[in-house]
VEXDO-401722 format. One line per 4 residues: number of its first residue (from 0); for each residue y, z, x of C-alpha. Coordinates in pm, 1 decimal. Example, Ala and Ser with C-alpha at 12.3 -4.5 7.8 and 13.67 -1.06 7.14 Angstrom:
0	-450.0/780.0/1230.0 ~ -106.0/714.0/1367.0
This chain:
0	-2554.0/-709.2/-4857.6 ~ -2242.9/-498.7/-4838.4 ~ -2264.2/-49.6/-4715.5 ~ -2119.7/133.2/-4939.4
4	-1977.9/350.8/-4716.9 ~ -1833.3/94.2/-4493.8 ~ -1788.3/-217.5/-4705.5 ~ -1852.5/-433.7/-4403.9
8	-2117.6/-735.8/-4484.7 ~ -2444.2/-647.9/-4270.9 ~ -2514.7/-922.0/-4035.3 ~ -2782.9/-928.8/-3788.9
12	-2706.3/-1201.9/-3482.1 ~ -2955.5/-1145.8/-3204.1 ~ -2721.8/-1397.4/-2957.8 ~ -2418.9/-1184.8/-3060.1
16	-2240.7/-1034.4/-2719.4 ~ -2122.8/-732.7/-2887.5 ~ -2477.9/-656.7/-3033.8 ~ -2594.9/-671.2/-2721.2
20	-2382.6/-405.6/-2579.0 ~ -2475.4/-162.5/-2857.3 ~ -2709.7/-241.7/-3144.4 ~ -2821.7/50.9/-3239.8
24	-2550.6/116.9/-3497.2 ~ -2690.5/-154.7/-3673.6 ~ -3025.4/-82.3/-3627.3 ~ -2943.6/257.0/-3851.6
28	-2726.0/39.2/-4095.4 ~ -3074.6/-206.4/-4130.3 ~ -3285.9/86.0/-4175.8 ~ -3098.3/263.9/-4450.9
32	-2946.6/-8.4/-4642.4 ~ -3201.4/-309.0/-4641.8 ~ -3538.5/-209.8/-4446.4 ~ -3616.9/-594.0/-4464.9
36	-3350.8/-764.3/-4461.5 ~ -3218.2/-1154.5/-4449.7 ~ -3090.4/-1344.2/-4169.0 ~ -2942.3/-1669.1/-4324.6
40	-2779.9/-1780.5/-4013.0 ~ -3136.1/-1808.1/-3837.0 ~ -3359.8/-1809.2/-4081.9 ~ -3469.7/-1466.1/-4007.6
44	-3642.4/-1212.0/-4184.1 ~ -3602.6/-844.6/-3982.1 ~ -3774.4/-514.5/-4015.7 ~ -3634.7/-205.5/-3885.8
48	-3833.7/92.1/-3993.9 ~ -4043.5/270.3/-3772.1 ~ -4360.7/264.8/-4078.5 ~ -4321.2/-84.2/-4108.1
52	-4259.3/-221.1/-3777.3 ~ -4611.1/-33.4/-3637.4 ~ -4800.5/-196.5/-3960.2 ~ -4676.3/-573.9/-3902.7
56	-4760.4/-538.3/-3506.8 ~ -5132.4/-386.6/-3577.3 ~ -5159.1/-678.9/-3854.7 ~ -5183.7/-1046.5/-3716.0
60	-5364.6/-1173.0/-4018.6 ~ -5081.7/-1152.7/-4210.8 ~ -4789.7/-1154.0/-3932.8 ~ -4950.5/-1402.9/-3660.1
64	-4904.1/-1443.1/-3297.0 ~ -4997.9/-1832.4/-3324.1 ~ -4618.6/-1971.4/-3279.3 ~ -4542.9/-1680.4/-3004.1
68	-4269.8/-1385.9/-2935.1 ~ -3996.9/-1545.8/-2912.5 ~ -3731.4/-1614.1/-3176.7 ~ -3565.2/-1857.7/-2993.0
72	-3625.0/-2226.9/-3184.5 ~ -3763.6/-2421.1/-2926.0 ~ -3967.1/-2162.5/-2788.7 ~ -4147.8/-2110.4/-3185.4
76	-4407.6/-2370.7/-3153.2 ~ -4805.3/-2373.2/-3251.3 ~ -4828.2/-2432.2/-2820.0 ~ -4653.3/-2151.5/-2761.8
80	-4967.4/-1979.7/-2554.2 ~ -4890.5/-2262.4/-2336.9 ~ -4647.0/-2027.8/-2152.2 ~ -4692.9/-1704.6/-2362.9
84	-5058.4/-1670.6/-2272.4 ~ -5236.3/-1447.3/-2520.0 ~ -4935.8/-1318.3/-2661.8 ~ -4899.1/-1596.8/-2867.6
88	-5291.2/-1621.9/-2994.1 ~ -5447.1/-1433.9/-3279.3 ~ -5808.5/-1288.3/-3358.2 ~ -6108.9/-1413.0/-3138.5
92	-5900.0/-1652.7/-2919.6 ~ -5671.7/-1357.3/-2847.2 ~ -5938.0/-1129.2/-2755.8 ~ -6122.3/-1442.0/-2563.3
96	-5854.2/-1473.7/-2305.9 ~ -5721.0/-1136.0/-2284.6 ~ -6093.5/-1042.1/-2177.2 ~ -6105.3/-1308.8/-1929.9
100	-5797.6/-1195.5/-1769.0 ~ -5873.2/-827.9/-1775.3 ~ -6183.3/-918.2/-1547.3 ~ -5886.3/-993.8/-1302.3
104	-5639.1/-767.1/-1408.2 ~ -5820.7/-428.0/-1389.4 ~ -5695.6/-75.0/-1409.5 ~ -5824.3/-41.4/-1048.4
108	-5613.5/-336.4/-907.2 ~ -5296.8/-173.0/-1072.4 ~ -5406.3/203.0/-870.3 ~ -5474.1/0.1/-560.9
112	-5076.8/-83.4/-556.3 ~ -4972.4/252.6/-556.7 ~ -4941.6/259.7/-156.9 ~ -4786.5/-74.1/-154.9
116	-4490.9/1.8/-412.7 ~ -4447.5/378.7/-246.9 ~ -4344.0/144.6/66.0 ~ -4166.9/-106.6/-115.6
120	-3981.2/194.4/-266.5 ~ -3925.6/359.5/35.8 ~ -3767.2/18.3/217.3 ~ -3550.5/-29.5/-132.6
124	-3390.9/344.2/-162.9 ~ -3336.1/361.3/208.0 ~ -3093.0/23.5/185.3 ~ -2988.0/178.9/-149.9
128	-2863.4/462.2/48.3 ~ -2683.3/233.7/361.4 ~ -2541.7/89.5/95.2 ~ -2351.4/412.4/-82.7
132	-2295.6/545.5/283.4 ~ -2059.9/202.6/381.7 ~ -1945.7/158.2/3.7 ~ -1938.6/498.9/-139.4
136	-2156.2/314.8/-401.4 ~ -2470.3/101.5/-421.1 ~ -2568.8/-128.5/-750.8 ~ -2923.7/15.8/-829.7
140	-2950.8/-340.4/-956.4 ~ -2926.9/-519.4/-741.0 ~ -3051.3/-317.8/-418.5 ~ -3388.5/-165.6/-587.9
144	-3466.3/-231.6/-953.8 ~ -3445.8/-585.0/-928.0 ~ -3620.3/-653.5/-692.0 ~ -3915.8/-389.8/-644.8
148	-4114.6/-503.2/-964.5 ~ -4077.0/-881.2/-859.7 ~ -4210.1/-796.6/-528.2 ~ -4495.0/-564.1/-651.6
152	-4640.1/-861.7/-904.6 ~ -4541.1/-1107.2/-630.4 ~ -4774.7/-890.1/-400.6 ~ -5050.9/-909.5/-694.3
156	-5024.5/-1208.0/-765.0 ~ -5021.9/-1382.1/-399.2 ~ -4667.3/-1498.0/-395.9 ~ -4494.5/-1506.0/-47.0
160	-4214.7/-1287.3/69.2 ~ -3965.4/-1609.1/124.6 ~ -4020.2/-1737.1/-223.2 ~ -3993.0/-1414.2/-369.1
164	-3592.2/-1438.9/-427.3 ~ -3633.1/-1779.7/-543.4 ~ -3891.0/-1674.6/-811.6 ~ -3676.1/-1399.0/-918.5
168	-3400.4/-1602.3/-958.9 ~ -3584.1/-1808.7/-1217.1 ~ -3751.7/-1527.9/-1421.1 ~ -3373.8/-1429.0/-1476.1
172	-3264.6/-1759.1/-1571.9 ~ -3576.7/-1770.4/-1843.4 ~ -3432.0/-1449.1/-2004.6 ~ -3063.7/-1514.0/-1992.6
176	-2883.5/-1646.1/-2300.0 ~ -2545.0/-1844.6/-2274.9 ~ -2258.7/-1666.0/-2542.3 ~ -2265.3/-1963.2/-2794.8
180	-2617.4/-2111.0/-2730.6 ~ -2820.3/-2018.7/-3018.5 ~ -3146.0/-2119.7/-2881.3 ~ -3311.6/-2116.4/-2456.5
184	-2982.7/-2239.6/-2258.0 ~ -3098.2/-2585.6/-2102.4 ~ -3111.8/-2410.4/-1729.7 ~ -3348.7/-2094.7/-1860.4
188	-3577.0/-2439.5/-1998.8 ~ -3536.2/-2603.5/-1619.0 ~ -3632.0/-2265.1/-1513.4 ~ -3909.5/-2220.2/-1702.1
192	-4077.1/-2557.8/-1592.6 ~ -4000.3/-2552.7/-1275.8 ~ -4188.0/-2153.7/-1253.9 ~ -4472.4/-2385.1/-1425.7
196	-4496.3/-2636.7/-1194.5 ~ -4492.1/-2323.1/-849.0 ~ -4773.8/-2153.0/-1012.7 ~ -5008.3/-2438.6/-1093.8
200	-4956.6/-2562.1/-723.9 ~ -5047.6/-2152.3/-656.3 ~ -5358.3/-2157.5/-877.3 ~ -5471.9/-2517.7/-723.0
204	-5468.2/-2374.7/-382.2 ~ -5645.5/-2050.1/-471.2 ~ -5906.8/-2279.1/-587.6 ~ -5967.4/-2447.7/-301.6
208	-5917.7/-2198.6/-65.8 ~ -5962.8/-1781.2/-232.8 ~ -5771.9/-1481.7/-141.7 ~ -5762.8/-1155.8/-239.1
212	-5511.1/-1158.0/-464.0 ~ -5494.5/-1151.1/-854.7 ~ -5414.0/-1540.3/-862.0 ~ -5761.4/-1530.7/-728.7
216	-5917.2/-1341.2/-885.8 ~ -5806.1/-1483.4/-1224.3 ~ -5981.0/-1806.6/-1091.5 ~ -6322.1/-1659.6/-1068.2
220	-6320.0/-1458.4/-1356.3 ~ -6594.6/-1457.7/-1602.6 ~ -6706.5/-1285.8/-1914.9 ~ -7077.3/-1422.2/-2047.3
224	-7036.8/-1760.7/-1869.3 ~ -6652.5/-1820.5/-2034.6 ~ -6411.1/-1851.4/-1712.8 ~ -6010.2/-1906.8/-1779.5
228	-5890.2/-2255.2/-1728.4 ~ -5605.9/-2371.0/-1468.4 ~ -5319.9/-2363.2/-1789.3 ~ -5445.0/-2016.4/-1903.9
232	-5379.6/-1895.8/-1557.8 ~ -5056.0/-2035.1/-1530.6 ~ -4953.7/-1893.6/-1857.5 ~ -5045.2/-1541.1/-1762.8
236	-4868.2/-1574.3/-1425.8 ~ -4569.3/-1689.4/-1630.7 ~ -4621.1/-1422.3/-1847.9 ~ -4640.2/-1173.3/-1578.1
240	-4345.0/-1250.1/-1410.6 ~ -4099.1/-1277.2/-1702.8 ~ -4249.1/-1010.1/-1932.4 ~ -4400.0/-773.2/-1619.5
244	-4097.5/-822.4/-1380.1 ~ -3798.0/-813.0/-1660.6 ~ -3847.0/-541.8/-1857.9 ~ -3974.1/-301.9/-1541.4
248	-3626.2/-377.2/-1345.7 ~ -3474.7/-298.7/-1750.7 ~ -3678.3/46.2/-1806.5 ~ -3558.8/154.8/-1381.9
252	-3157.8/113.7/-1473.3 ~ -3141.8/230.4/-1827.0 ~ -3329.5/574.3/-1679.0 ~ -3047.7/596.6/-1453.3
256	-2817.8/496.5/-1674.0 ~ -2880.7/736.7/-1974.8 ~ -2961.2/1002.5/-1747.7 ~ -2660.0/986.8/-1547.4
260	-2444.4/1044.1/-1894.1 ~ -2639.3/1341.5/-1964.1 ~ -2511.2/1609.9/-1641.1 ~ -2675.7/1887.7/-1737.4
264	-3029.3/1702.5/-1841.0 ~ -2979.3/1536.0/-1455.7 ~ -2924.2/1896.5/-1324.9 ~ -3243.0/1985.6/-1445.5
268	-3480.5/1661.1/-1365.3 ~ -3325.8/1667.4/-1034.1 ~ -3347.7/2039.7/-1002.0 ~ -3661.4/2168.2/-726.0
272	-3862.7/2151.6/-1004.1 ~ -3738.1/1862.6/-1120.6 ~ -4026.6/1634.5/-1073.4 ~ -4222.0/1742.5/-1348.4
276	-3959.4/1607.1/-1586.7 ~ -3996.2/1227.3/-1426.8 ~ -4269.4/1120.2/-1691.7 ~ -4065.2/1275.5/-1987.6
280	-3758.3/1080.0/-1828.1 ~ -3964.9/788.7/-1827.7 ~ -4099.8/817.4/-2200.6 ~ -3760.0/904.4/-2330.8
284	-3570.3/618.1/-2194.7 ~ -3844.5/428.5/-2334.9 ~ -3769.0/559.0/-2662.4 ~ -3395.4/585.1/-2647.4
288	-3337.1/266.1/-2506.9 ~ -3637.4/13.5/-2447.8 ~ -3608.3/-317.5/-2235.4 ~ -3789.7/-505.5/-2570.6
292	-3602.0/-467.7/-2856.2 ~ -3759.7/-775.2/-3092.4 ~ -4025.7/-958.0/-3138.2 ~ -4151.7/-1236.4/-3323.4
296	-4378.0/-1232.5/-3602.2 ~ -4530.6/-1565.6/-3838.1 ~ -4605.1/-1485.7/-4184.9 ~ -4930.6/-1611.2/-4266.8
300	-4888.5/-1559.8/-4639.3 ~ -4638.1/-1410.3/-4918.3 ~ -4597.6/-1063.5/-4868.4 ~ -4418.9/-828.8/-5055.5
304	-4212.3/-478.2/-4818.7 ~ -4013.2/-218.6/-4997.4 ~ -3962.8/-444.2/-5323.8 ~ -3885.1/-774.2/-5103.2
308	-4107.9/-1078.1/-5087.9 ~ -4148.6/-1248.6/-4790.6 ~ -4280.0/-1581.9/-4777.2 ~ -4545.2/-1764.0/-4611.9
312	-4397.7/-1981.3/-4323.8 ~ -4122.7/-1713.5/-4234.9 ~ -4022.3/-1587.0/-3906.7 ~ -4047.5/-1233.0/-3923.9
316	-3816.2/-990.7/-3648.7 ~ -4017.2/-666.3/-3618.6 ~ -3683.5/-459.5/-3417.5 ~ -3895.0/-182.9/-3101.1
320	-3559.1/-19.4/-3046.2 ~ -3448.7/6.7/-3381.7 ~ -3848.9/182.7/-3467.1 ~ -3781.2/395.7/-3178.3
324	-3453.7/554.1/-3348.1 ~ -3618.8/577.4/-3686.9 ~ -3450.0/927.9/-3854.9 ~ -3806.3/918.3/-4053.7
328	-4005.1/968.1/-3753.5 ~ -3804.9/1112.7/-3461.9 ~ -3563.0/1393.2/-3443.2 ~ -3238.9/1333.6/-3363.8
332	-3300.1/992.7/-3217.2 ~ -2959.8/898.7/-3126.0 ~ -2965.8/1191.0/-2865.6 ~ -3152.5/1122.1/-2542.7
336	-3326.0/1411.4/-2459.9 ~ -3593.9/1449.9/-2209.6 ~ -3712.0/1771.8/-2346.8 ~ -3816.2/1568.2/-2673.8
340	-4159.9/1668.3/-2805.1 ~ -4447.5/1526.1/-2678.3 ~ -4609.9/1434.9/-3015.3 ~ -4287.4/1237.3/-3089.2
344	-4295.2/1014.7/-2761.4 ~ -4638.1/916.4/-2864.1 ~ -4526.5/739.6/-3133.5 ~ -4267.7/533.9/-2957.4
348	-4390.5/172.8/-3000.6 ~ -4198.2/45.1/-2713.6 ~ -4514.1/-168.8/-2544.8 ~ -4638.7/-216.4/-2926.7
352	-4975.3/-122.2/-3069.5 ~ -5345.2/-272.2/-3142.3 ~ -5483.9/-538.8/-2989.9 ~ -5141.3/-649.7/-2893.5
356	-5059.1/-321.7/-2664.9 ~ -4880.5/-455.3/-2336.3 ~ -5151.8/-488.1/-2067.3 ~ -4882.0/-455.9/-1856.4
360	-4803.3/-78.9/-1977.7 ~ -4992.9/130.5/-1674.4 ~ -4857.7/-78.4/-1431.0 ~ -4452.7/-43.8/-1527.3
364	-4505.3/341.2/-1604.4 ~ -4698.7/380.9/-1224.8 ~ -4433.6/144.6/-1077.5 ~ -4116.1/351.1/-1263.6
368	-4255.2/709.0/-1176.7 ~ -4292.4/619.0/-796.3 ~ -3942.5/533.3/-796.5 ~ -3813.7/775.7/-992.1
372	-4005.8/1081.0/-842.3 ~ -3853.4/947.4/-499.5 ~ -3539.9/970.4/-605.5 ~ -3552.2/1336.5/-707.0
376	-3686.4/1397.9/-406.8 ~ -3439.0/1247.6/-189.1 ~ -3084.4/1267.5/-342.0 ~ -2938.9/1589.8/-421.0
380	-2688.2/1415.6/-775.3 ~ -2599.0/1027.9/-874.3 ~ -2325.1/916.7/-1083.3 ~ -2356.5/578.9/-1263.5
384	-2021.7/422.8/-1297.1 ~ -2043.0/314.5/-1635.4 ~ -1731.8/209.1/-1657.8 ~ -1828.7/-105.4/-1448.7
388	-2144.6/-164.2/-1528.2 ~ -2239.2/-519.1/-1673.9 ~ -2518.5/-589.8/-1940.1 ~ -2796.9/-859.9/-1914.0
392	-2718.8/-1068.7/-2197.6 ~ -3064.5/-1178.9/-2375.5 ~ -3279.7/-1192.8/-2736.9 ~ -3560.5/-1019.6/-2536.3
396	-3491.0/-755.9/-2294.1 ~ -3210.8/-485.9/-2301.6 ~ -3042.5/-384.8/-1977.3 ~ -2810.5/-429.6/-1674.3
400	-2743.8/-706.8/-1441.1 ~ -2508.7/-471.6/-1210.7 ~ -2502.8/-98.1/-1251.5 ~ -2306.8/35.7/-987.0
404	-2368.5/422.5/-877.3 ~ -2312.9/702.9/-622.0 ~ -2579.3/855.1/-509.3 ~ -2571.0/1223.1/-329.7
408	-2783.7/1302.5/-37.6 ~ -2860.9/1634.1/135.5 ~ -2645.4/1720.0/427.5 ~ -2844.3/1672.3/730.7
């Protein structure tokens, strides 16, 4: 399909380096020209609109879960809950598990960590800050966003402070895709089995010895006499760590980022009354630029969207970040504003919708505003140097592997 305004061919390539620096102008292109359009390369079929995208994620009769998230060929397989967890299941098995591990994952576990991450963000901004005071600089990166959220499911989740790096290390490797490699690079697979392999050795020793920690917990949960088996654990431990850990160290340096271009917005948030503009910060970079951008989708039968039939057996791409700049529904959404209207951040669909809503959502929101309300409190400006920043490059998560800034503290 050619724009008429452009005549360049539209062509959607989710491995493409340049895309990943900035899709969005395609996302608009998608939108306006061909709101479902083809992917011959991949075999793709890809939705854009905000309308649409929220109607194929609340539907998984039609556009299943069963052959998981990922678009990646080897990871789109009828096993895929094998490492997904219930991300990858549909209707009553779906709402089986996710029950079971909701015993264990509760809303008051996630409040009870509140103390811990205050600390971990207190030891992470104050080597942040040695840091800028040698270098002139510090790479939020690298000194607090990546490793905070590891080290607050870690804490969860019973892993040990020395294997904490290690774990990390492989989460990013899972994630990463190789310019070229159209598919899970062969290290991101050894990765992925070897983070296997740690956690069912974790979940055999909480079974034969408990602790109070979520692996734990997941072992003696029980809903009506069903209790989670040792590979359902290990798939939502997987799941945590990848999906939890990756996309909370994204949403931390895109709010710095995007707020950092905007001086005037970061006059304000940082201003004395700054801190009542955190959670807006927080929503909007959600909106403006969310660590999931795609998702996968199965279509369970023919289905005809916007005059288009798409047909049973397809892998559908339903695009978050593209939804989140839909024209239809948001105003001005190429402008990041953290003064945007309430009623229009509640239709961002950045941790989806339904039955499907990320169970992780409280959790990255509590962990980001702790950070991010300590930072207002404690620096008086920060400059991201954009200039040198460097971009994770992945299919599933949208955000920085270094983003170096200079941070401005009160004069003592």
């Amino acid at each position: 399909m050619t724009a008429a305004t452009t005549g360049v061919p539209l062509v959607f390539d989710p491995y493409d380096y340049e895309f990943h620096e900035d899709p969005y102008p395609l996302y608009a292109r998608l939108r306006d020209e061909a709101p479902v359009f083809r992917a011959e390369a991949d075999d793709l079929w890809v939705v854009s609109r905000h309308a649409d995208v929220f109607e194929v994620l609340r539907d998984d009769v039609t556009f299943s879960n069963r052959m998981g998230v990922s678009l990646d060929a080897s990871a789109w397989s009828p096993h895929a809950h094998r490492v997904m967890s219930f991300l990858a299941l549909d209707g009553q098995e779906q709402t089986r598990l996710r029950r079971l591990v909701s015993a264990g994952f509760t809303p008051r576990r996630v409040k009870e960590l509140e103390p811990r991450i205050q600390r971990l963000t207190d030891r992470y901004l104050a080597a942040t800050f040695a840091s800028n005071a040698e270098h002139g600089e510090a790479d939020w990166i690298a000194r607090l966003a990546g490793k905070l959220p590891m080290d607050v499911i870690s804490e969860m989740m019973g892993v040990p402070e020395p294997d904490r790096d290690e774990v990390r290390r492989l989460a990013d490797l899972v994630v990463h895709r190789e310019e070229g490699v159209r598919d899970v690079p062969q290290a991101g697979m050894d990765a992925a089995i070897e983070l296997i392999t740690y956690y069912g050795a974790m979940v055999k020793q909480r079974r034969r010895a408990a602790t109070e920690d979520l692996t734990s917990a997941l072992t003696t949960a029980e809903v009506d006499g069903d209790r989670l088996t040792d590979g359902e654990i290990i798939a939502f431990l997987f799941l945590m760590v990848v999906a939890g850990n990756e996309t909370t160290t994204k949403l931390l340096g895109n709010a710095l980022f995007h707020l950092s271009a905007h001086p005037r917005q970061r006059e304000q948030v940082l201003a004395a009354s700054g801190e009542a503009l955190v959670a807006p910060w927080i929503e909007e970079t959600l909106r403006h630029d969310t660590s999931s951008q795609m998702l996968a989708r199965y279509v369970t039968t023919d289905i005809e969207l916007h005059g288009t039939t798409v047909p049973a057996g397809a892998k559908l791409i339903v695009l978050l970040g593209s939804a989140n700049r839909d024209e239809r529904v948001f105003t001005a959404p190429a402008r990041f504003d953290v003064h945007r209207d309430k009623a229009e951040l509640g239709k961002i669909l950045s941790f989806g919708t339904g039955r499907h809503f990320c169970l992780g959502a409280n959790l990255a929101r509590l962990e980001t505003r702790v950070v991010l309300t300590e930072l207002v409190r404690r620096v008086v400006d920060f400059h991201v140097h954009a200039d040198r920043a460097v971009r994770v490059h992945s299919t599933s998560v949208r955000g920085f592997a270094n983003l170096p800034a200079t941070f401005t503290l009160p004069r003592a």
